[in-house]
N, C-alpha and C positions, 0 to 999 in steps of 0.2 A: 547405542540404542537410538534408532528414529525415533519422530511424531510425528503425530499428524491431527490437526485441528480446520475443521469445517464447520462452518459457523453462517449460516442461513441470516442474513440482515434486512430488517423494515427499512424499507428509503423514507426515513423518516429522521429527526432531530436526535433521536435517543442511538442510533446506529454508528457515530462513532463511539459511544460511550463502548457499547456492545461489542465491539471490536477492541478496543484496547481489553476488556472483561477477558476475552477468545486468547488475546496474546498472551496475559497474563499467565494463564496456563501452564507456558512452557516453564515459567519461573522453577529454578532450583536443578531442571534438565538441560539448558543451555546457557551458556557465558551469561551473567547478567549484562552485560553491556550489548550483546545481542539481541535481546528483550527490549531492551530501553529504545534501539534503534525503531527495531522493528515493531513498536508502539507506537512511533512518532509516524515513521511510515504509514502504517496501516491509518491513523488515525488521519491522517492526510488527504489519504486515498480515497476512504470510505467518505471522509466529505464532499470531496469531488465528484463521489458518484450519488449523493445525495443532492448538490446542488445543480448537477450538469446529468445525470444518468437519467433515460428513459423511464417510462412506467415498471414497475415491477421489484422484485427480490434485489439487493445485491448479496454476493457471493465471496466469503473471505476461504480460501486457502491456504494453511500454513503447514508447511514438512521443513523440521527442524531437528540436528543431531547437535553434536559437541564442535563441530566445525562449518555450520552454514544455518542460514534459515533463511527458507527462501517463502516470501509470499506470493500471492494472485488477489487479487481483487476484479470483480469482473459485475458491471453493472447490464444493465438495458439500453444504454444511451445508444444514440446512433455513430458513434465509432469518433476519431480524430487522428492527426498526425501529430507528434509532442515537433513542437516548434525545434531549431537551433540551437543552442548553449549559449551565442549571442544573442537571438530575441528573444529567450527567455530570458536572459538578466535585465535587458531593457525595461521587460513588464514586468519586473520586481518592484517599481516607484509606483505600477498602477493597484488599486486596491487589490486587497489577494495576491494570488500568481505564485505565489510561494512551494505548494506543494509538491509540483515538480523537479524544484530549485532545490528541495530537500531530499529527495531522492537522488536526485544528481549526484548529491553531494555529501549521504551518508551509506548509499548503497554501492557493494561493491559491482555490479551488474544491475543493467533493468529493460524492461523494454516495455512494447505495445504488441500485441499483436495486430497484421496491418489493418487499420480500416477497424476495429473494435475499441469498445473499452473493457479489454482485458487487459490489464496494467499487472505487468511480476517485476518484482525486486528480487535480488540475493545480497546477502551478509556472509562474508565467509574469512574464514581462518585456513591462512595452509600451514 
């Protein structure tokens, strides 16, 4: 059985709260340890698009079975390139910077799409 959780977010302080609320969701439908990942992700995300994301809505996507959960996160901002794997570990000693670093490094896939801040992650089991 899929899911699917869309969940409309204020760019505002209370928005990641509101997003981990959205992932919760899945609890009990997918591996808990896929929840937990994809908490910390989303809640990562949704800060970055609250402290770097344009004017407007951001937008959490989640479709999640017994073998993946993939999100989207998708703000207003005017777009970026995600740095290296080398400069981003560098700007891990500067305040923040971490979000990305955690992605990296708990999802199994992720990307940008180019020139946006439409940021997807996947978690998957084969």
């Amino acid at each position: 059985m899929s899911l699917s959780v869309e969940q409309e977010l204020p760019k505002s302080r209370e928005a990641p709260a509101l997003a981990r609320d959205a992932v919760a969701r899945l609890r009990g439908d997918v591996p808990e340890d896929f929840v937990d990942d994809a908490t910390l992700l989303v809640s990562e995300l949704v800060s970055n698009g609250v402290k770097y994301g344009g004017d407007g809505q951001i937008m959490l996507c989640l479709e999640a079975d017994a073998h993946r959960v993939r999100g989207e996160i998708v703000d207003q901002g005017s777009g970026f390139e995600p740095q290296t794997r080398a400069n981003r570990k560098m700007a891990l000693a500067d305040e923040g910077g971490w979000g990305l670093h955690l992605v990296e490094t708990l999802a199994d896939d992720w990307g940008v799409y180019e020139g946006s801040t439409h940021v997807w992650f996947e978690i998957r089991r084969d």
